[in-house]
TILO-915832 format. One record per atom (N, C-alpha, C): residue in one letter; x, y, z. Coordinates in steps of 0.02 Angstrom, whole numbers, padded with zeros to 5 digits, always signed. Layout:
# TILO-915832
aXYZ...
***
This chain:
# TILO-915832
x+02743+06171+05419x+02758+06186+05349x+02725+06134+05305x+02671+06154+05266x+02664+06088+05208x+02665+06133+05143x+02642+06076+05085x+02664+06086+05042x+02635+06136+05009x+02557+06176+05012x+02519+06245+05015x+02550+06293+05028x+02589+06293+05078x+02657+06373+05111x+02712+06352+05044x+02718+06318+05039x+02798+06281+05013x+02771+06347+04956x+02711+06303+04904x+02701+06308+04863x+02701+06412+04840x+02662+06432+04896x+02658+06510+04891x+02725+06555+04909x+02747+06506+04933x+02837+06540+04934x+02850+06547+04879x+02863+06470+04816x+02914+06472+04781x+02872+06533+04727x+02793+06529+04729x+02786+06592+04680x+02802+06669+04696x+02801+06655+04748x+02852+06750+04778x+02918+06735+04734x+02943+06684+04790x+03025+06673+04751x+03024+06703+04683x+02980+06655+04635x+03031+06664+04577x+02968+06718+04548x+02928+06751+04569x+02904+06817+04555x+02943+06876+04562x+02966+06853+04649x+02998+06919+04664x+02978+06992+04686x+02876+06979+04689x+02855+07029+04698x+02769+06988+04715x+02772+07019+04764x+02692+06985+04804x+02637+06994+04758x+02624+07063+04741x+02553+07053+04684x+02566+07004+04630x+02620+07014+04584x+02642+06956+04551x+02614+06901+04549x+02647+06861+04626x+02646+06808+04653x+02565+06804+04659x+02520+06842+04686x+02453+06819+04695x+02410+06840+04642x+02418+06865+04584x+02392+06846+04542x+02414+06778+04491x+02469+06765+04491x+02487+06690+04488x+02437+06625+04526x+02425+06642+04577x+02407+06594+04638x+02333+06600+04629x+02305+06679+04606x+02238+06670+04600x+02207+06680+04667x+02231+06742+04721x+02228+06758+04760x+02238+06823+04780x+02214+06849+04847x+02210+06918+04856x+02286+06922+04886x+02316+06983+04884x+02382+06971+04912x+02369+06984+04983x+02360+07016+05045x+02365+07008+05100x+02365+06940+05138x+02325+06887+05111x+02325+06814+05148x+02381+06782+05123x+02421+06788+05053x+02482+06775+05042x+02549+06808+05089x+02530+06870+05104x+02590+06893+05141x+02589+06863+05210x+02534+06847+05252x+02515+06801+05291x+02554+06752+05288x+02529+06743+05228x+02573+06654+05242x+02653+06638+05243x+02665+06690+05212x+02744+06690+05207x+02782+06717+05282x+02741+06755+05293x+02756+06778+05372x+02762+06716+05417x+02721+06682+05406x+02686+06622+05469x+02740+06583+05432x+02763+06548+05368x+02828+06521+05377x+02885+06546+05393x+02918+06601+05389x+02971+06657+05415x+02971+06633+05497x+02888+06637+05516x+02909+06621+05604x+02914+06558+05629x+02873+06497+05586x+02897+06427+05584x+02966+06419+05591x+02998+06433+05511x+03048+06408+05513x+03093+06476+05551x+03092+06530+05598x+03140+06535+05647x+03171+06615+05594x+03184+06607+05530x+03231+06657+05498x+03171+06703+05437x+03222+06765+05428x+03195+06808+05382x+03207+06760+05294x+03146+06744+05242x+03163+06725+05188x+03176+06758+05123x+03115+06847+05149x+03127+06879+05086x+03130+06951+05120x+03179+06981+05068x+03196+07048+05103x+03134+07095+05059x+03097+07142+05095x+03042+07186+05080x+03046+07239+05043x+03033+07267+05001x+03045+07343+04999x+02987+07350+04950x+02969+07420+04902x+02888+07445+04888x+02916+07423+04800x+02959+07398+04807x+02995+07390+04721x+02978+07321+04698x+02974+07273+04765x+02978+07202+04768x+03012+07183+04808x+03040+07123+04827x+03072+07074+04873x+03137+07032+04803x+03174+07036+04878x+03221+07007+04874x+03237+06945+04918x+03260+06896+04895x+03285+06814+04943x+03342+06820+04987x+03331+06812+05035x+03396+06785+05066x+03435+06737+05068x+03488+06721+05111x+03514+06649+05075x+03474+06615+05128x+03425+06616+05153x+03415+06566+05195x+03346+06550+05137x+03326+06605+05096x+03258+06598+05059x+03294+06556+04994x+03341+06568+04982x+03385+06551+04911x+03391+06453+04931x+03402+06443+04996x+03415+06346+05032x+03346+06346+04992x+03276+06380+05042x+03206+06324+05044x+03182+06344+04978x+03215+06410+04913x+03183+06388+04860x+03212+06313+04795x+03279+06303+04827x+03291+06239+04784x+03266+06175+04808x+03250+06176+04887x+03212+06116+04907x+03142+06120+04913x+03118+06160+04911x+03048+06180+04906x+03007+06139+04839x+03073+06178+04763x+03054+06156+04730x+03046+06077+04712x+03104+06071+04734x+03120+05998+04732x+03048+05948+04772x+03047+05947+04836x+02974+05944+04882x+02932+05944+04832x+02906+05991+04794x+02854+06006+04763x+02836+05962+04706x+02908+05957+04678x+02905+05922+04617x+02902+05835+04613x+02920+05819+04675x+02945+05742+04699x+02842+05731+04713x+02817+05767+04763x+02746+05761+04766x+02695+05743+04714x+02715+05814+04667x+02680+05784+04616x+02681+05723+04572x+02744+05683+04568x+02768+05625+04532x+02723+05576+04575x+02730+05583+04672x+02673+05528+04695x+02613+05535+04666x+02586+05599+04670x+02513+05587+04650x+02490+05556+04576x+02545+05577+04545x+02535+05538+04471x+02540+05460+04465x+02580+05443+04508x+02599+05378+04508x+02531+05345+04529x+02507+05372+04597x+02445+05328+04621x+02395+05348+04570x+02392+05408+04543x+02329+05420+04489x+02339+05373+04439x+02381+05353+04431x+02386+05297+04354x+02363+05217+04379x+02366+05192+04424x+02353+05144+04475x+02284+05141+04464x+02250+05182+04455x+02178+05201+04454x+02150+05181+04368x+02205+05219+04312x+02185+05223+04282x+02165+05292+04244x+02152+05344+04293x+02166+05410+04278x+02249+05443+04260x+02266+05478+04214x+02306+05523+04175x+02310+05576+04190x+02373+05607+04185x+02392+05673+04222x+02442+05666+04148x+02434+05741+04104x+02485+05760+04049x+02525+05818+04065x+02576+05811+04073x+02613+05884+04103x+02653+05913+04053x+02642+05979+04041x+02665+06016+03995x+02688+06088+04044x+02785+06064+04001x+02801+06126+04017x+02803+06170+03971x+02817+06267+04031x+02826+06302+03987x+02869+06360+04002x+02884+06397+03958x+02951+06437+03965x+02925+06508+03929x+02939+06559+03983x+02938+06625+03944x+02873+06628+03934x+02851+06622+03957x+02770+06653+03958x+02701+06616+03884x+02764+06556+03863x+02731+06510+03806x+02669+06479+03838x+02655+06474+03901x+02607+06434+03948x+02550+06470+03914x+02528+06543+03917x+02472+06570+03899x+02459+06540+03846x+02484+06501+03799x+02449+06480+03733x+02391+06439+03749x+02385+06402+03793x+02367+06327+03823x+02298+06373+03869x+02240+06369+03829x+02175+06416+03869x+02133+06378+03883x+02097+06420+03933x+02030+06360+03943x+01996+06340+03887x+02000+06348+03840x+01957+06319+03773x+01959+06248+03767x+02046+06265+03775x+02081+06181+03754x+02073+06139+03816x+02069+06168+03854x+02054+06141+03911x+01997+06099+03923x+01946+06135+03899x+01868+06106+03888x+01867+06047+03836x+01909+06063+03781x+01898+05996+03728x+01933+05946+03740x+01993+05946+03781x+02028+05894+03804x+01991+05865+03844x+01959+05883+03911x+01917+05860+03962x+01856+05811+03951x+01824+05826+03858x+01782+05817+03831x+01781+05741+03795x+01854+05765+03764x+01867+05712+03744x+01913+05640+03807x+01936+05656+03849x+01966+05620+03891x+01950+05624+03968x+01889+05610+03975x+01859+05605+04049x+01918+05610+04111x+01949+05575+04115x+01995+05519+04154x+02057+05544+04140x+02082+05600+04111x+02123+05652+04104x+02136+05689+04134x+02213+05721+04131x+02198+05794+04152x+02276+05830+04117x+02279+05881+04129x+02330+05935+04098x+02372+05973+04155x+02439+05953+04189x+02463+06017+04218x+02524+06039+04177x+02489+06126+04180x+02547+06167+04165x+02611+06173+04220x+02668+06166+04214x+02730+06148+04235x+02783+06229+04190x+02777+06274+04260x+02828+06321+04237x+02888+06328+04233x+02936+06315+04195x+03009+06308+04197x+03057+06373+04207x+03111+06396+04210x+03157+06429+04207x+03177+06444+04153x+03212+06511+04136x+03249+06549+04076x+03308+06491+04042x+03323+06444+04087x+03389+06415+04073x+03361+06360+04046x+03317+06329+04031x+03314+06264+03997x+03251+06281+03952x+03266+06295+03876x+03209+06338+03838x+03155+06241+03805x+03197+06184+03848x+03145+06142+03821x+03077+06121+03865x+03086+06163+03941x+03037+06162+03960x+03042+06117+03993x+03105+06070+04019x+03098+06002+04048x+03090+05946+04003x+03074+05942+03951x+03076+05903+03911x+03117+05840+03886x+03198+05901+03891x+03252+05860+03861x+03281+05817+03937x+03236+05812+03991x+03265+05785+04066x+03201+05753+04083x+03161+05739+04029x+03074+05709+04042x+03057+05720+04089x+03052+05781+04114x+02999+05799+04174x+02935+05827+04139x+02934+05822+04072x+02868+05835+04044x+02841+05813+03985x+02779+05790+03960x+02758+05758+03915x+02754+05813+03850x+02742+05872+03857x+02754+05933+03786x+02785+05970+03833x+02821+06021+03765x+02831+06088+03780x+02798+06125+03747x+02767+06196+03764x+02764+06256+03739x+02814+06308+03761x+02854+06336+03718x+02924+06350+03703x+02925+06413+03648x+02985+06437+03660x+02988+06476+03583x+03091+06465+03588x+03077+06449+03496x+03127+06466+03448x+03173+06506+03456x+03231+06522+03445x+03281+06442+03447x+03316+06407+03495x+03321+06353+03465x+03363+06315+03546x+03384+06228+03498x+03409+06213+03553x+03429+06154+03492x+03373+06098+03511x+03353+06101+03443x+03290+06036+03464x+03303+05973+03433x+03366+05950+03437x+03377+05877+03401x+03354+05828+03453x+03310+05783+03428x+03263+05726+03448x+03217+05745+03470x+03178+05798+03449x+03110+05848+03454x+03064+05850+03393x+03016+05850+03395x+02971+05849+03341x+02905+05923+03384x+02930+05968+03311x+02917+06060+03333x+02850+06077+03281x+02816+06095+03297x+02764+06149+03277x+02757+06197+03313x+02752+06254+03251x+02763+06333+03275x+02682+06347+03295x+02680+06395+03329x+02591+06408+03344x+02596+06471+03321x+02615+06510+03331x+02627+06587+03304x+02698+06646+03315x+02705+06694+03293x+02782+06746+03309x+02734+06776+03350x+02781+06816+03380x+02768+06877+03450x+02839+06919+03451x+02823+06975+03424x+02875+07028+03424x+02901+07031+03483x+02951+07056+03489x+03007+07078+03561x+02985+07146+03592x+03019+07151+03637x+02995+07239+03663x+03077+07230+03696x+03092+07269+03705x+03149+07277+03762x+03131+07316+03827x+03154+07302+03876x+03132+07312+03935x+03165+07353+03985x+03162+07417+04015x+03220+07453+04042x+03166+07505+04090x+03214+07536+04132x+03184+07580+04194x+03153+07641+04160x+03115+07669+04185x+03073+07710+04142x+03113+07781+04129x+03145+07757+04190x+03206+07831+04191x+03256+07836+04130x+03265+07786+04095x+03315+07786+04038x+03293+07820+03986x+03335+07864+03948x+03298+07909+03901x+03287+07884+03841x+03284+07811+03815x+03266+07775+03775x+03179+07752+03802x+03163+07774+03865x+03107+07752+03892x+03030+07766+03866x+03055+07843+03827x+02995+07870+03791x+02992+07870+03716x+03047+07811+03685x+03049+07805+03620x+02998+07763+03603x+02955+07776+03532x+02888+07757+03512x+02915+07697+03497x+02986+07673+03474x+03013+07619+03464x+03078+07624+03445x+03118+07584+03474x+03200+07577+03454x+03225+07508+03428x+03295+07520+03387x+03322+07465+03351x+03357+07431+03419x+03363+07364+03402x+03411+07330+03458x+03469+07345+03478x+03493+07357+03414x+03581+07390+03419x+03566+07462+03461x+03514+07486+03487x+03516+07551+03532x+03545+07529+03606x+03526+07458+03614x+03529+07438+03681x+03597+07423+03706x+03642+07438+03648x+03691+07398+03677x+03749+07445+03699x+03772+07441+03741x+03830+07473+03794x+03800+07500+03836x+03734+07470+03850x+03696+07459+03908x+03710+07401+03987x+03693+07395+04039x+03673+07339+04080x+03631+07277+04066x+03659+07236+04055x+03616+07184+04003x+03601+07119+04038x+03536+07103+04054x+03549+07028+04121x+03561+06983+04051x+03590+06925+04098x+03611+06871+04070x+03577+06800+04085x+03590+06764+04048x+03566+06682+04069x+03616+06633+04110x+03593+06591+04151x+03638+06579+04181x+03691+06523+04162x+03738+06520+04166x+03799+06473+04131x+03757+06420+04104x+03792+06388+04051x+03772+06329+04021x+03689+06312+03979x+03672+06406+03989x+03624+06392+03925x+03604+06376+03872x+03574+06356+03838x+03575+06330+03766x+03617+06408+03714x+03660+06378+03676x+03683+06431+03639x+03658+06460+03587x+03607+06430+03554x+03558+06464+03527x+03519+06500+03542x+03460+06490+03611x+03447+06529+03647x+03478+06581+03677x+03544+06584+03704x+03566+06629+03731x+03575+06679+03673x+03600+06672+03638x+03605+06706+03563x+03559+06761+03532x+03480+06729+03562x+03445+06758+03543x+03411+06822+03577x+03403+06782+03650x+03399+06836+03702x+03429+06879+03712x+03508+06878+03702x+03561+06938+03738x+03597+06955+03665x+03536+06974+03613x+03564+07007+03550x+03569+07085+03569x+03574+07099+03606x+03574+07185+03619x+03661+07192+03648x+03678+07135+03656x+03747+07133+03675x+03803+07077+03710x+03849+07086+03714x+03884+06996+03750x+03847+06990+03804x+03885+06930+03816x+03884+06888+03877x+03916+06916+03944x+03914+06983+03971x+03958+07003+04009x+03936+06973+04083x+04008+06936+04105x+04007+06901+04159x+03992+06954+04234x+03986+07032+04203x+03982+07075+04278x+03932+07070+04295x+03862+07052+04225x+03808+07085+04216x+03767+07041+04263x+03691+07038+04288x+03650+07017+04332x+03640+06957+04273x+03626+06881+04323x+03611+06831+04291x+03513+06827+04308x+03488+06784+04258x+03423+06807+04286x+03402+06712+04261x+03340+06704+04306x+03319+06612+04300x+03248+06617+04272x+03235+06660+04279x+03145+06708+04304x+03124+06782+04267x+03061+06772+04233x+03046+06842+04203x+03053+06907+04287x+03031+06862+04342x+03032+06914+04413x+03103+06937+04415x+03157+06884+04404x+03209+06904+04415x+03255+06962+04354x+03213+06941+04296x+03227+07006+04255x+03199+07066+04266x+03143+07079+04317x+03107+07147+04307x+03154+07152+04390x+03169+07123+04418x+03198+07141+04483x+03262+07169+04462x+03311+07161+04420x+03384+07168+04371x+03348+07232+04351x+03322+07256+04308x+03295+07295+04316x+03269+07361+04366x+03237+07343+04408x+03214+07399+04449x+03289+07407+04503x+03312+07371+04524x+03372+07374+04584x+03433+07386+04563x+03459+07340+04470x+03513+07370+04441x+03518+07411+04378x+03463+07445+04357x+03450+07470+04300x+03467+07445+04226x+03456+07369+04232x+03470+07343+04173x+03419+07355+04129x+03425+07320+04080x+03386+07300+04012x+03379+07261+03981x+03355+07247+03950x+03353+07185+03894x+03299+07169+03856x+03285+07123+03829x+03224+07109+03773x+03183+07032+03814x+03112+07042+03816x+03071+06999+03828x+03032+06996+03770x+02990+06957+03789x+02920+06939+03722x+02884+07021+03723x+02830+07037+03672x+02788+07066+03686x+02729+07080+03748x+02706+07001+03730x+02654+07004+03807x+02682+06999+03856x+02747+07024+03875x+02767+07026+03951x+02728+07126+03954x+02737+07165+03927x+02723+07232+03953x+02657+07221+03956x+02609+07165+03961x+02525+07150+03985x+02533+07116+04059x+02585+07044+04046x+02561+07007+04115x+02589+07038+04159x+02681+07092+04167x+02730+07085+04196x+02719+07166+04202x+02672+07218+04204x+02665+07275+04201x+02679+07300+04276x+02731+07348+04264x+02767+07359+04344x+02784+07434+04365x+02759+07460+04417x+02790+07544+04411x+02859+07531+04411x+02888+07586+04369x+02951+07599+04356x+02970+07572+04307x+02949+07523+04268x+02984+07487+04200x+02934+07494+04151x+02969+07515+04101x+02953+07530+04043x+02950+07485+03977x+02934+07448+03940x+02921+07399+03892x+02894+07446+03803x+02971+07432+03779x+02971+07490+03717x+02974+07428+03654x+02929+07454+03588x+02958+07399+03526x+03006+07403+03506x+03036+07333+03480x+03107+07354+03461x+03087+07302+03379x+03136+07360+03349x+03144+07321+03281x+03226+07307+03262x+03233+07290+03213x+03298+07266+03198x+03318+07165+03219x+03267+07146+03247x+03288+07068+03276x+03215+07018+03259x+03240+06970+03266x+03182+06925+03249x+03133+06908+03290x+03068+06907+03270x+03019+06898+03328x+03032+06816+03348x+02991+06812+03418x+02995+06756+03449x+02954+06703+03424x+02978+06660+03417x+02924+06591+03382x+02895+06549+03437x+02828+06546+03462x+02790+06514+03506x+02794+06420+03477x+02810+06389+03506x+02803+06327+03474x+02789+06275+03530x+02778+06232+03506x+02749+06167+03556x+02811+06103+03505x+02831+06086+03580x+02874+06022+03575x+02868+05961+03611x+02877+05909+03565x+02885+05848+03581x+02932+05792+03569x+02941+05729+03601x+02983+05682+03588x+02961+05657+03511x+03008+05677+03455x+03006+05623+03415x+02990+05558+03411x+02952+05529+03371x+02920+05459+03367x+02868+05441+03447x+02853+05525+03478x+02796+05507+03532x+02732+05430+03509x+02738+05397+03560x+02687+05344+03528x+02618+05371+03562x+02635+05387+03619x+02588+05403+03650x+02498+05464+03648x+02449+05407+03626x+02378+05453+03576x+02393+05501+03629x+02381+05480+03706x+02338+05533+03725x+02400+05617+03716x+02433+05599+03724x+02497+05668+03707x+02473+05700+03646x+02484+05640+03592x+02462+05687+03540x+02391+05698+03514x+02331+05692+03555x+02290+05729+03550x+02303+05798+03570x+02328+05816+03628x+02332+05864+03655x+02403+05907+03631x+02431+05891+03591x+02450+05915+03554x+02420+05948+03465x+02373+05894+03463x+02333+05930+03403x+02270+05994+03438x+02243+05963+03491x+02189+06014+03494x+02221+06084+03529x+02284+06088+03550x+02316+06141+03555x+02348+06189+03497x+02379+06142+03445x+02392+06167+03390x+02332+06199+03344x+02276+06172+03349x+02229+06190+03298x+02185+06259+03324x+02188+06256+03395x+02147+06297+03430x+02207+06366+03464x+02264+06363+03447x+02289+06433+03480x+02289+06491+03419x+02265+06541+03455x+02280+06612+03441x+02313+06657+03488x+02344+06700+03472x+02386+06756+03536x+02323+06794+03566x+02309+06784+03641x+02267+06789+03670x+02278+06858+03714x+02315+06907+03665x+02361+06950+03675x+02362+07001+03649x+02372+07079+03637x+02384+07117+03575x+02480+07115+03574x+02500+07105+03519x+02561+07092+03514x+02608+07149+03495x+02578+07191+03509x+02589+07260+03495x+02596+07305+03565x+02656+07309+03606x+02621+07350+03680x+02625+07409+03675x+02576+07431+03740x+02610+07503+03738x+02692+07533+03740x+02705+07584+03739x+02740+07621+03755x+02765+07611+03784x+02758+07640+03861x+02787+07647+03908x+02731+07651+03966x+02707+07583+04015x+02690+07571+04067x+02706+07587+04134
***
């Protein structure tokens, strides 16, 4: 087992669905299913349960995705540590909800340009902490969206991105050209998991409460999985019906609620240039690399 398997697990994991996962990875999917196989027979047990909808974890997959991550994340802190030893910089920016796409190779190129001896990792976070790691410094920015409580944060917005709501294609709201939010509600509604920011939660699960029956979700995979297995619903960004396009789920506009605010966050009174370069040449250089408008019904 090293940390290459580790690594293509946890993007199944929190995909939830192999093509997913290898277009994440930047890979063909058959040598990914490979690999997950060849750890399944390493480590002795079944990790993800199969079916043509997506995969599901077991609890033995549910142990090696919290230590996996953990593994993963402890690694990267060595390599940073000895990279600074050197003299070389590693800037890690997390991101939440699909805010990562702001951050393109453009900026990529002028950062590199300007800072030889640099570098940039994107750091994907969970539904449950909308600062991206930030507020627990596991990261030098966030790209994030609005609202959440950002006291001791210093916020610039990059752009809005309308909502879509998200539901099985089978629902007869599925072929509406567009519906109000208040349609969604006395629906199946996933939820965030305990102890989310209450602003955020607020914003996400405006189609209806907090119902403790309903599917909790950590992961956009784990919302389209709530979805396809329990016929939920709910509201994502717009550019999820581009990256997250899935048979059987449908991605409709919804009006009546506030669009999502893309923003990049940082520690108040950051001293640190090289951060906030890369915070300006991100700010100056994003556009939605996106049409913010989706189809219909995918």
């Amino acid at each position: 087992m090293d940390f290459r398997q580790l690594g293509y697990f946890v993007a199944v994991a929190e995909e939830l669905h192999f093509g997913r996962a290898a277009a994440r990875l930047h890979m063909s999917q058959p040598p990914l299913s490979r690999r997950i196989r060849e750890l399944e027979e390493e480590l002795g047990c079944r990790l993800l349960e199969r079916s043509p909808q997506g995969v599901l974890l077991t609890d033995s997959g549910r142990v090696l995705l919290d230590e996996a991550k953990e593994l993963l994340e402890h690694a990267e802190r060595t390599k940073e540590k000895v990279r600074r030893s050197t003299g070389y910089r590693t800037i890690v920016v997390g991101a939440v909800a699909g805010a990562g796409a702001a951050l393109d190779a453009g900026m990529q190129e002028t950062f590199r340009r300007r800072h030889p001896r640099a570098a940039v990792r994107l750091r994907e976070c969970g539904l449950a902490d909308p600062s991206a790691g930030l507020r627990m410094g596991q990261v030098d920015v966030a790209l994030t969206r609005l609202p959440f409580d950002t006291t001791g944060f210093a916020i610039r917005e990059l752009y809005e991105e309308p909502l879509v709501a998200v539901m099985p294609s089978s629902d007869p709201l599925a072929a509406s050209v567009r519906i109000n939010v208040s349609d969604l509600r006395g629906r199946t509604t996933f939820r965030l998991p305990p102890g989310a920011d209450p602003q955020w939660r607020d914003f996400w699960l405006a189609a209806g409460p907090d119902d403790p029956d309903t599917p909790v979700v950590s992961t956009i995979g784990e919302c389209l999985h709530a979805i396809v297995w329990q016929s939920a619903v709910g509201l994502l960004p717009a550019a999820a019906a581009h990256r997250h396009a899935t048979p059987g789920i449908s991605f409709v506009p919804v009006t009546g609620h506030r669009p999502s605010r893309v923003v990049l966050a940082w520690r108040a009174g950051e001293p640190d240039e090289l951060v906030l370069d890369l915070i300006d040449i991100a700010s100056n250089g994003t556009r939605p690399s996106h049409p913010t408008q989706p189809s219909r019904v995918l």
